[in-house]
N, C-alpha and C positions, 0 to 999 in steps of 0.2 A: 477565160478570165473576163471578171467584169468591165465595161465600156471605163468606169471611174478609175478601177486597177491599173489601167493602160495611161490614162492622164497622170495617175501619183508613182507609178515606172519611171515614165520619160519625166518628170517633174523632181524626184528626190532620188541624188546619186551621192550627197556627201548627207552626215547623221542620219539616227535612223527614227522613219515614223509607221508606229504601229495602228491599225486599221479594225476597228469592232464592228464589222457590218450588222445592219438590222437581224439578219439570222443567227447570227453569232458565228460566224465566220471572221478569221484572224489571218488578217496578212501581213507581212512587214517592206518596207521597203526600204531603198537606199542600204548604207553600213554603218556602223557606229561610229562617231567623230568625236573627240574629245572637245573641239570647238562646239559641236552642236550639241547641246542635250537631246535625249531621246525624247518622242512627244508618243503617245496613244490618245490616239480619239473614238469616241463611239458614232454612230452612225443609226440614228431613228428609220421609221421607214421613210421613205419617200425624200429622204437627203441627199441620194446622192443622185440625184433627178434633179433636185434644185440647183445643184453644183456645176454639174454638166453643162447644163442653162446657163447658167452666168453665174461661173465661178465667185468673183469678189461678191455682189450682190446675193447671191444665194448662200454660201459659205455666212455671210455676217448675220445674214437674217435666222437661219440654222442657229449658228451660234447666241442668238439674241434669245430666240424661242427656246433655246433648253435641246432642240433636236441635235445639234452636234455639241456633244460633252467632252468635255477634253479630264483625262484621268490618268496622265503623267505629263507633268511640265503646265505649262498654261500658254493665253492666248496668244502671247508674245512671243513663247518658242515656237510657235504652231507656224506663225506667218514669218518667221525668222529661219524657219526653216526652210519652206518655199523659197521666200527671195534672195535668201545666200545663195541657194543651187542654182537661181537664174539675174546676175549680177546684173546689171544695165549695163553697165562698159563691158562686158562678155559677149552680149548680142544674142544670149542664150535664144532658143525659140520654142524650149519646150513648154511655153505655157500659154500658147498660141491657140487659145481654144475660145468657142463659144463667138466664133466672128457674127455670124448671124445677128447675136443679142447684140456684138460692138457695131454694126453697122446703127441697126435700130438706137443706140445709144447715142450715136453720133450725131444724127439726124437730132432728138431731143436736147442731145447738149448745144447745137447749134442754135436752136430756138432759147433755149435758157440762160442763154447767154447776152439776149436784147437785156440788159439791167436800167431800165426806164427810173428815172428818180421815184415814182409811185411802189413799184416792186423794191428796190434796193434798201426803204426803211421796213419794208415786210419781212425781207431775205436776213436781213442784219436782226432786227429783232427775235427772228428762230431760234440765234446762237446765243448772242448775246446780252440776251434780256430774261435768260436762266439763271434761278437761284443766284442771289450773291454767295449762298454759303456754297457752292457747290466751287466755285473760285476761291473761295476763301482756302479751302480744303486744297485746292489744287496748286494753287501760285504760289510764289514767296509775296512779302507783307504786301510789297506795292502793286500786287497786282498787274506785272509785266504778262502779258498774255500772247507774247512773240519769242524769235529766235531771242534766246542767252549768247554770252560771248566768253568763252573759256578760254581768258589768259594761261589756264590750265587743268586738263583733266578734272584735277581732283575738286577742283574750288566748287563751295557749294554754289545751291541755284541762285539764291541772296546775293551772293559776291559777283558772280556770272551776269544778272542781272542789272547790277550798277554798273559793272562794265560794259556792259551793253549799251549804258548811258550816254556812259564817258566816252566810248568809241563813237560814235552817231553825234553828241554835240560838239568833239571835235573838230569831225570834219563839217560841220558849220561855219566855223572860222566865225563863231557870235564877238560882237563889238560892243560896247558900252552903249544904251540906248535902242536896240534895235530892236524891231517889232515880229514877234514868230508867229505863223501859222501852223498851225497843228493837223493835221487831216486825219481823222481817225484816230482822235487822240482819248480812246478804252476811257479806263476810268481815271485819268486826268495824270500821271505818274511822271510821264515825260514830260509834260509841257510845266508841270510841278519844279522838277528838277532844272529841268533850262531856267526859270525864273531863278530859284535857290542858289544853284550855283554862278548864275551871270547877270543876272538881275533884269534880262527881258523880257519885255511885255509880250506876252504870249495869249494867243485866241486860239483854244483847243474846241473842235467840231466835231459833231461825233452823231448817229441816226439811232441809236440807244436808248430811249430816255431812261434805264438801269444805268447805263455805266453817266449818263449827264447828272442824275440824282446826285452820286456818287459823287463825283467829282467838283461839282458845285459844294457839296458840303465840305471836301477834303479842303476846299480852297478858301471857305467861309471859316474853316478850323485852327488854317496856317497864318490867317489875320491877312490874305492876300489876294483875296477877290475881287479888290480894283484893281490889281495887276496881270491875275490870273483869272479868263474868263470861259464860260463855256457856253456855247450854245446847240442847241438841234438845227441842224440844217445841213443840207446837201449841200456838196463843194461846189456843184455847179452855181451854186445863189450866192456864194460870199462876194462882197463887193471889198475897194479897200487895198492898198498898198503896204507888201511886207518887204520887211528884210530879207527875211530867212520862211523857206517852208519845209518843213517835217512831216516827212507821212511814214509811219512804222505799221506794217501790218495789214495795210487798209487796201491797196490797188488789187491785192485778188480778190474784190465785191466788189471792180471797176466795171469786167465785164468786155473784153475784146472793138464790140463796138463802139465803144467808147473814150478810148485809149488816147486817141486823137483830143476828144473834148477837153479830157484830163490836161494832159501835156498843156495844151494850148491854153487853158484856165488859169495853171498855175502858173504859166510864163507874165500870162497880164497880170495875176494877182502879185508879184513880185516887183519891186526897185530895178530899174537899169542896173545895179548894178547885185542884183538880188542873187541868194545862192537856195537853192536845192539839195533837202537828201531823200531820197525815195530807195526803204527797207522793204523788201518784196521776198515771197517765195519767187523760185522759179524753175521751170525745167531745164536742164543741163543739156538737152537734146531739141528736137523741132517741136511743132504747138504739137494737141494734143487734145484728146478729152479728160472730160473731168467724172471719175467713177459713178455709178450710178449710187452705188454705197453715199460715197459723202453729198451727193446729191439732193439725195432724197432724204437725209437725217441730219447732216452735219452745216453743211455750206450750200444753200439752195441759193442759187446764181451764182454760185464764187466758181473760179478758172483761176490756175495758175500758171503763168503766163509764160513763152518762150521767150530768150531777152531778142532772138528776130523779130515778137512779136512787141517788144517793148519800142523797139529802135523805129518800125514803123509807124510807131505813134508820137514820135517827137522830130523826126524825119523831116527837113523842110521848112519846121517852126524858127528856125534859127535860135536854135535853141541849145549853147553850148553842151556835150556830155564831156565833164570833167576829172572826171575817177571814175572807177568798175571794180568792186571787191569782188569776190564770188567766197563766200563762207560755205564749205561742203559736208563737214562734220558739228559744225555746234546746234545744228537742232535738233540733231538724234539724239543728243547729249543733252538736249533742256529738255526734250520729250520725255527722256528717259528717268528725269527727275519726278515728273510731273505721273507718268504713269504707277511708280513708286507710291507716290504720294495716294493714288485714287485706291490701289489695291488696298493700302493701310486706312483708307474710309473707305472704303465696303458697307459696313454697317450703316454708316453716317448718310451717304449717297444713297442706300434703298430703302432707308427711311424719309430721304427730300423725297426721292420719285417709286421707285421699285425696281426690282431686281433686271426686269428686263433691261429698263433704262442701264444701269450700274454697267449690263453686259455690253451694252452698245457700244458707252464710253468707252470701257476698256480696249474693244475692237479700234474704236478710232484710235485710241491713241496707237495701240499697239501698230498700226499701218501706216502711220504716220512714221513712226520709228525708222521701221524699214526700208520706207519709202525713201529716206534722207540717209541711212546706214547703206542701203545697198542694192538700192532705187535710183532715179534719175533725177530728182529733189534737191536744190542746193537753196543757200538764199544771196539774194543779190544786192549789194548798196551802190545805187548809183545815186554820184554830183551831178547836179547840174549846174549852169550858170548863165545868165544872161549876157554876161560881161564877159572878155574873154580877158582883163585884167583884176577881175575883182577878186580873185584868189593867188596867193603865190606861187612862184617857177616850181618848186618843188612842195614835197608829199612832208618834210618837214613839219610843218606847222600843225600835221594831225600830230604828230607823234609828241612834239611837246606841250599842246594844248591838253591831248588826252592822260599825260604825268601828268600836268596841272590839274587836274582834275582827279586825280586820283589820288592825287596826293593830301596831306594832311595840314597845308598851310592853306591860308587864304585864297582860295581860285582866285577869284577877281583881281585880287595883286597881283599873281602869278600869272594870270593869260595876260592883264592891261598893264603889266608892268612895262 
């Protein structure tokens, strides 16, 4: 039996995946699962040498290059299939391979992980400074480029999306007057809505200059550009006293060492009696590295972070943490929209870039999925607050600010009533 046969043995005991070696040799593994669809992939030569290497890494780049073909099911079953059979709360170990290459990783992601303000508008520009149409394609209108919030399964991404809003300016506890800081505020969506619906003056930042374009025009569009502002600039440079600060999305390109800075910036940039919400991925388990895959293609500097490793960075600052959500299901669930979405522009997508590109995407998303379905991936909203009176005794006041806001009368009457 091949050295690879022995890794996709111990690796697939529940569906079944079918195996086209370079020679034309057929193997199958695991059994058929009504839950799993079956997958067949082909295998070029020298494939499963790259595999062996560094499984995730080799496996994507395989699949990018055209060397591994998938010819029942697709990318999503492929890696859906792997990480059902090795769940992260199971403690599986059968995919415990290529330590070699994770040592050597580690080491690299150690170093990659100094995110120096000079590097972090390099690292962000990689991602984020791709085609607008290739997001247009992918998001719903606004352009929310993070976790959704599924008040229910079924509701689409658009709906999931606003909710997502309305949950996160809730628990702001926004006041008539009050001034928001944005951190990493994409193409301007959220800091759009906190003005719209509450009327705060909001300073969205962002190291972009595609999603700053953007958002400077959207807010030059809405007639509210003296109230809604954008700028380029690292969070470390903002000077300025806020009410409220909003970061969705942005601390996984903070960077470990930095963590500290972070915490400790937004505390002084805040009112005594100032409040925080900080929307993050995170690991469900201890720190971690960060694949050599989304490294090197996807999120160059970005770490997503353990909430030990969160708590060490606000640790001491006196720095109230006043809520802790942990959302475990609703990014596999926005992911799974958005992947949708990219299969149905195929055409559109390898005509922005080319086919390669189109495959990469789809890898990414498709591991992200998993990663959060049935991976160690959850997302986290922590409060913070300066004050250890400036929010109320109870958890109330999210749950009826966020009716108000979902609702169809006048927010501002309804929260300031």
């Amino acid at each position: 039996m091949a050295l690879i046969d022995r890794f996709f043995e111990r690796a697939i005991r529940r569906g079944e995946l079918e195996v086209i070696h370079a020679d034309g040799t057929v193997r199958r593994f695991g059994a058929p699962d009504p839950e799993f669809p079956g997958v067949t992939m082909r295998l070029a030569p020298g494939v499963a040498g790259r595999i062996l290497r560094d499984p995730a890494l080799g496996a994507a780049e395989a699949f990018m290059d055209g060397g591994l073909t998938i010819e029942r099911g697709d990318i999503l079953a492929l890696v859906t299939l792997f990480a059902a059979n090795n769940r992260w709360e199971e403690g599986d170990a059968a995919l415990r391979a290529g330590l070699a290459s994770r040592a050597l990783g580690w080491v690299a992601h150690r170093i990659g992980r100094v995110n120096m303000a000079r590097r972090s508008k390099r690292n962000v520009a990689h991602h984020y400074d791709l085609s607008g149409r290739l997001y247009d394609l992918l998001l719903d209108k606004d352009r929310q480029y993070s976790c959704a919030y599924f008040t229910d399964p079924a509701n689409s991404l658009e709906q999931a999306q606003a909710d997502k809003k309305a949950h996160i300016a809730a628990k702001l506890a926004l006041e008539p007057g009050m001034r928001v800081l944005d951190i990493g505020c994409g193409w301007g969506g959220m800091a759009l809505y906190l003005h719209e619906k509450t009327g705060a003056e909001v300073l969205g930042i962002t190291l972009s200059e595609e999603q700053l374009a953007v958002a400077r025009q959207r807010a030059a569009d809405a007639g509210v550009a003296d109230k809604v502002r954008f700028e380029l600039i690292d969070y470390r440079h903002v000077t300025g006293q806020f009410d409220r600060i909003v970061s969705v999305g942005m601390f996984e390109h903070v960077g470990t060492h930095y963590f500290r800075t972070f915490f400790r910036k937004c505390r002084e940039l805040l009112t005594p009696e100032g409040v925080m919400l900080l929307h993050t991925i995170g690991r469900a388990g201890p720190p971690g590295v960060t694949d050599a895959f989304t490294q090197k293609y996807i999120f160059p500097g970005g770490y997503i972070p353990a909430l030990s490793e969160i708590a060490r960075g606000y640790e001491g600052l006196r720095f109230f943490l006043t809520d802790v959500e942990v959302l475990r299901l609703h990014y596999a669930m926005t992911l799974e929209h958005w992947y949708a979405r990219t299969l149905a522009a195929e055409r559109e997508i390898t005509a922005l870039y080319d086919a390669r590109f189109f495959r990469m995407w789809c890898f990414y998303l498709a591991g992200c999925i998993v990663s959060f379905r049935h991976g160690g991936l959850v997302n986290y909203q922590l409060q913070f607050s300066r004050s250890r009176d400036a929010l109320p005794l109870t958890r109330d006041y999210m749950r009826d600010a966020e009716e108000a806001l979902r609702g169809d009368a006048p927010v501002r009457e309804k929260l300031f009533a």
